[in-house]
C-alpha positions in Angstrom: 53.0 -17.9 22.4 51.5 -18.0 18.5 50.3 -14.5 18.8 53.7 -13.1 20.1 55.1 -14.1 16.7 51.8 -12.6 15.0 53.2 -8.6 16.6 50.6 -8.6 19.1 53.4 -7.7 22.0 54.1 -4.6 20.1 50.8 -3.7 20.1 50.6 -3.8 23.1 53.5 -1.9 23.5 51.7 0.5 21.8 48.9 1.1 24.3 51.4 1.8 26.9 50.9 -1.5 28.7 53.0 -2.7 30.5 53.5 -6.8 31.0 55.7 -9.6 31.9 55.5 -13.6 30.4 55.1 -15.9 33.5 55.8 -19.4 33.0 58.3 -22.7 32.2 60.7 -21.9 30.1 60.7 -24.1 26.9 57.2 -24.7 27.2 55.0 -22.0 25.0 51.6 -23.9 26.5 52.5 -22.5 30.1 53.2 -19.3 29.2 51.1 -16.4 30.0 50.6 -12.4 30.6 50.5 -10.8 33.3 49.3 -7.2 33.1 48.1 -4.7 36.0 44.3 -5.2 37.2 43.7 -2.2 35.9 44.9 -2.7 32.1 43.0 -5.9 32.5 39.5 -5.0 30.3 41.9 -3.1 27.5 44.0 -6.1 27.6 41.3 -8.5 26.7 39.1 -6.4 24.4 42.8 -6.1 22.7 42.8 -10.1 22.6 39.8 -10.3 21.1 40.1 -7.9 18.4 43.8 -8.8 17.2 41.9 -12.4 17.4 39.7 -11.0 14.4 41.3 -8.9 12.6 44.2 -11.5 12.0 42.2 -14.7 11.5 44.4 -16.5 14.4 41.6 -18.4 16.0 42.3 -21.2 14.0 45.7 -21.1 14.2 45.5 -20.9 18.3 43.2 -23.9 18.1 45.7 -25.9 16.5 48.8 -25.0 18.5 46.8 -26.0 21.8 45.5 -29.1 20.5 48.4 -31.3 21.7 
């Protein structure tokens, strides 16, 4: 997860939500989040802005292109 090693899990420690990484082991491209239905819209409005203020987009493209 590229934006696990960018400090977007303790910001989201921050908000108080709470989440688990599902997924194969060894593998980062089948790894995922799993947060409450509820923390959902924070969750990805939290995405999207950590996406902008830290310039990752390009950096995400390029992990995911293999």
């Amino acid at each position: 997860m590229p934006m696990g090693m960018w400090g977007f899990e303790e910001e989201i420690r921050d908000r108080k939500i709470e989440f688990e990484i599902d997924g194969e082991k060894g593998n980062f491209k089948s790894l995922s989040y799993v947060v409450k239905k509820s923390d959902l819209k924070l969750f990805c409005d939290m995405i999207y802005f950590f996406l902008s203020e830290h310039n990752l987009d390009k950096t995400l493209n390029d992990a995911f292109k293999y």
